[in-house]
C-alpha positions as CSV (number, residue, x, y, z in Angstrom):
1,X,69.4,217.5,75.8
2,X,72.7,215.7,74.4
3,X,71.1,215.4,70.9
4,X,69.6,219.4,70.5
5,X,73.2,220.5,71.6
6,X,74.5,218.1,68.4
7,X,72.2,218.8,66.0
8,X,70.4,222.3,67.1
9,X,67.1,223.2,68.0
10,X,66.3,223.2,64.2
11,X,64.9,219.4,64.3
12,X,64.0,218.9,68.3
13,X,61.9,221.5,70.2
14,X,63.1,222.3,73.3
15,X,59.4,222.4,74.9
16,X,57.9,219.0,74.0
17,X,54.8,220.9,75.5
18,X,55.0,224.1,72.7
19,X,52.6,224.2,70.1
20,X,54.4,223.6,66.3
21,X,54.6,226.5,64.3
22,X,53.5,226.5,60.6
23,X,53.9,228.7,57.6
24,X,50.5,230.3,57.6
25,X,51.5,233.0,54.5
26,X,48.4,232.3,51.5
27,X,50.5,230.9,48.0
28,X,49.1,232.5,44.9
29,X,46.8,229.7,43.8
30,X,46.2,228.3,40.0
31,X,42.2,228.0,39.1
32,X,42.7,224.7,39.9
33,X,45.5,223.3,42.5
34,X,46.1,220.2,40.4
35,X,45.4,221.8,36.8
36,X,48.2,221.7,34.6
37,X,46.5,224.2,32.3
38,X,48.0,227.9,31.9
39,X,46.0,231.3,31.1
40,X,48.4,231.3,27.5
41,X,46.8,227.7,26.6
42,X,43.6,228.5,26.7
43,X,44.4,232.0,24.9
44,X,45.8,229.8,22.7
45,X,42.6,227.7,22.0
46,X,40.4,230.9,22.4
47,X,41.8,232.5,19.6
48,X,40.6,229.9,17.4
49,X,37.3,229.2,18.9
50,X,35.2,231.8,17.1
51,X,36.4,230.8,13.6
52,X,35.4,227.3,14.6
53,X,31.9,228.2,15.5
54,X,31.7,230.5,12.3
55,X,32.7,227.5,9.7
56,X,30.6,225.4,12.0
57,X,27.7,227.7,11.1
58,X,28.6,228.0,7.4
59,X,28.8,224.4,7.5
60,X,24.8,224.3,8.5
61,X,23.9,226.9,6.1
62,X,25.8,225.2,3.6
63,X,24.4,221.7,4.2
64,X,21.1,223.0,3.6
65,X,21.6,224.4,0.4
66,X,23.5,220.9,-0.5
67,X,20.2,219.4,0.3
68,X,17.9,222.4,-1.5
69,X,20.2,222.0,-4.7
70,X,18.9,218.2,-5.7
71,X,14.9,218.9,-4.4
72,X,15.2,222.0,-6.8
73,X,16.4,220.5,-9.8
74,X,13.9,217.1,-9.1
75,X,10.9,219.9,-9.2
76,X,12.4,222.0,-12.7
77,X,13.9,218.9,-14.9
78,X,11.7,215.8,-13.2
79,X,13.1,212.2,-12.3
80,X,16.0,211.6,-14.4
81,X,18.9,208.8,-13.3
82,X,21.4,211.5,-13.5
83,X,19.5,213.8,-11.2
84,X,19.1,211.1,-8.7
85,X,22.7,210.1,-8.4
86,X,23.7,213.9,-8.3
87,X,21.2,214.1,-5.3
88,X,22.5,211.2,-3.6
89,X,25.7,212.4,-3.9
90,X,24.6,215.9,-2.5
91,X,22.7,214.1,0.4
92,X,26.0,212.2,1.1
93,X,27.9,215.5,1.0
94,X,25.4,217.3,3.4
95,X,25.6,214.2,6.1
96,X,29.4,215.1,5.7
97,X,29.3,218.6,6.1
98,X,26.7,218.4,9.3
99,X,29.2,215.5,11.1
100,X,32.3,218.0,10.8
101,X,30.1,221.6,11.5
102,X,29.1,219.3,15.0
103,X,32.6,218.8,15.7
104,X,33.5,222.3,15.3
105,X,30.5,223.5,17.5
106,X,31.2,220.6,20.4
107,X,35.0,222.3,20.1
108,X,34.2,225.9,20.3
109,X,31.4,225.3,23.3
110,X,34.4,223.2,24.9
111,X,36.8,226.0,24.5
112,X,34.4,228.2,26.1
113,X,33.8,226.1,29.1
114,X,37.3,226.1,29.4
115,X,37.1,229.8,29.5
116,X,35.1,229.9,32.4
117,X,36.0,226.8,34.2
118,X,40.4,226.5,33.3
119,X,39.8,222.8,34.3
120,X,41.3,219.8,32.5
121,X,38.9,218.2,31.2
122,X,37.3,220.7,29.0
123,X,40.4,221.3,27.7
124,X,40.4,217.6,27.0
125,X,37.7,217.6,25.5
126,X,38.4,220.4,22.8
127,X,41.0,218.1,22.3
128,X,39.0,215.6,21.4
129,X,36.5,217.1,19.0
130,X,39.3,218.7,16.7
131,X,41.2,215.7,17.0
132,X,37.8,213.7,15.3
133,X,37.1,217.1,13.2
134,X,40.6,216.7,11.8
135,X,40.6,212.8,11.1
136,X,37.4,213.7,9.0
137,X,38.8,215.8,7.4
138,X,41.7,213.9,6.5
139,X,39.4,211.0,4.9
140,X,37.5,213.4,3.2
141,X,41.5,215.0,1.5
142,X,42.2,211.8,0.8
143,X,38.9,210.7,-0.7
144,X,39.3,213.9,-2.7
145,X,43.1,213.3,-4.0
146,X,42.0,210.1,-4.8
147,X,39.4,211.0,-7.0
148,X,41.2,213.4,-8.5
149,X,43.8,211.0,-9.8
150,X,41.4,208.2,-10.8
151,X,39.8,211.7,-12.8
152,X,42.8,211.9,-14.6
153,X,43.9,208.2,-15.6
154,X,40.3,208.1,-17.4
155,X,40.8,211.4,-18.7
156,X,43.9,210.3,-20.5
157,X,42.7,206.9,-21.2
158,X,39.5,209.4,-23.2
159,X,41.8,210.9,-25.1
């Protein structure tokens, strides 16, 4: 009795034999307790989502033409060595273009699961597939700037 006239009834019940009381009230709960992702993130990630399954299907189309184009010209000009390497080249190209159009695909089905589900780990994975969609994309820039500059040294050494 000493100690809940010292420090209140606030810490010691004054019936050891009452029942505790608890906040009952319901909290406004995320989709998921634990989920650190926010309705504006995946908005965010949404509003990219059907351009990346567009130029994912463009991609497709366009790697099938990028294999058409060399089968096309072997059937109207016949086996020549310059016709091979261009098809090889083409061939190389399509591989490319399907590997990135995947990526874009994996990332706008990931975005969509994380439409409907808001949980972690399909944001992570969306991550994930742009993250390898952009370092492909990056090789392939500087593949491109590369070329361009060996392009001009031999051009100027040409002329």
């Amino acid at each position: 009795m000493y100690v809940n006239i010292l420090l209140g009834d606030a810490f010691f019940m004054s019936n050891v034999y009452q029942a505790p009381q608890a906040d009952l009230t319901p909290k406004p709960k995320r989709v998921n307790e634990r989920n650190p992702v926010t309705q504006e993130m995946i908005d965010n990630l949404a509003n990219g989502c059907f351009w990346a399954k567009f130029m994912a299907i463009l991609g497709y189309i366009s790697a099938g033409f990028l294999v058409l184009a060399p089968i096309v010209t072997l059937f109207t000009t016949g086996i020549m060595g310059a016709i091979i390497i261009m098809g090889a080249f083409f061939i190389i190209a399509a591989f490319v273009v399907v590997k990135m159009s995947n990526f874009l695909l994996q990332y706008s089905r990931s975005v969509k699961m994380l439409q409907e589900t808001g949980d972690i780990g399909d944001m992570l994975d969306a991550q994930e597939y742009f993250a390898k969609y952009m370092k492909w994309a990056g090789v392939i820039v500087l593949l491109m700037a590369v070329l361009i500059v060996v392009g001009l040294f031999a051009g100027l050494l040409m002329h």
